[in-house]
C-alpha positions, -999 to +999 in steps of 0.1 A: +178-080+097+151-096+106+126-071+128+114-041+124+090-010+142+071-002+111+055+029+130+091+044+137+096+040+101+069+064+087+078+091+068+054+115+052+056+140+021+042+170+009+036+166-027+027+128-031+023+096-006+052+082+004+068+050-003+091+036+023+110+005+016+112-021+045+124-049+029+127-072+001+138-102-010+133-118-046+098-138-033+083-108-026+089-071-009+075-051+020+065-012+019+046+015+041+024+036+019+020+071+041-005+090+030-016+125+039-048+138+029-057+136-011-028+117-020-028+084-039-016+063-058-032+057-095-045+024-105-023-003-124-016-037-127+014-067-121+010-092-148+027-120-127+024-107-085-003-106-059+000-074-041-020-070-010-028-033+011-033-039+051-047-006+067-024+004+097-037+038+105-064+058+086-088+052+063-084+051+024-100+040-008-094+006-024-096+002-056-096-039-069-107-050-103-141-026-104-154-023-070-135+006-044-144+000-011-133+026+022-108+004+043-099+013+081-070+000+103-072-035+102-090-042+071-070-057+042-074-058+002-057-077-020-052-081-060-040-110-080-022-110-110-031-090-137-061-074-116-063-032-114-057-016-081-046+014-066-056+033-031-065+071-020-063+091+012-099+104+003-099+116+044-090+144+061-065+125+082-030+109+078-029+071+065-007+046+066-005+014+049+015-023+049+018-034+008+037-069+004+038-079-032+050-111-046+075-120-062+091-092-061+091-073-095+121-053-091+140-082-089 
């Protein structure tokens, strides 16, 4: 398949942010991150992919390498190999967020 309505595909959860899986291939794959209020996802690192975060709906917290920055719709953040990041819902609204990493390391 090759399209897709991202905003039909949200799915939220309760007890932690929610990954949904919207494709992959073995260059690289394609997720919404659905946040609610307080939920996150911790800081780590890929030794070998870029992963980048594009805001769809909400705001969150960035974190790259060691500087966090609040990101709205439209804004993007990105880390290269090997760098730290991770993102909150620090707001009291839903969020949700495009992550494409590359290559894929579930491959």
């Amino acid at each position: 398949m090759g399209f897709l309505n991202v905003h039909a595909r949200a799915e939220f959860g309760s007890d932690k942010m929610k990954k949904v899986a919207l494709f992959g291939t073995e260059h690289l794959f394609c997720d919404q991150y659905c946040l609610e209020p307080g939920q996150s996802q911790k800081v780590h690192a890929h030794d070998s992919a870029t992963k980048l975060y594009y805001v769809l709906d909400g705001a969150i917290e960035a974190t790259v390498g060691e500087e966090t920055r609040t990101l709205q719709a439209g804004d993007l953040a990105f880390a290269e190999p090997g760098k730290i990041h991770g993102i909150t819902n620090r707001s009291n609204a839903r969020a949700r967020v495009l992550v494409v990493m590359g290559p894929n390391p579930n491959l």
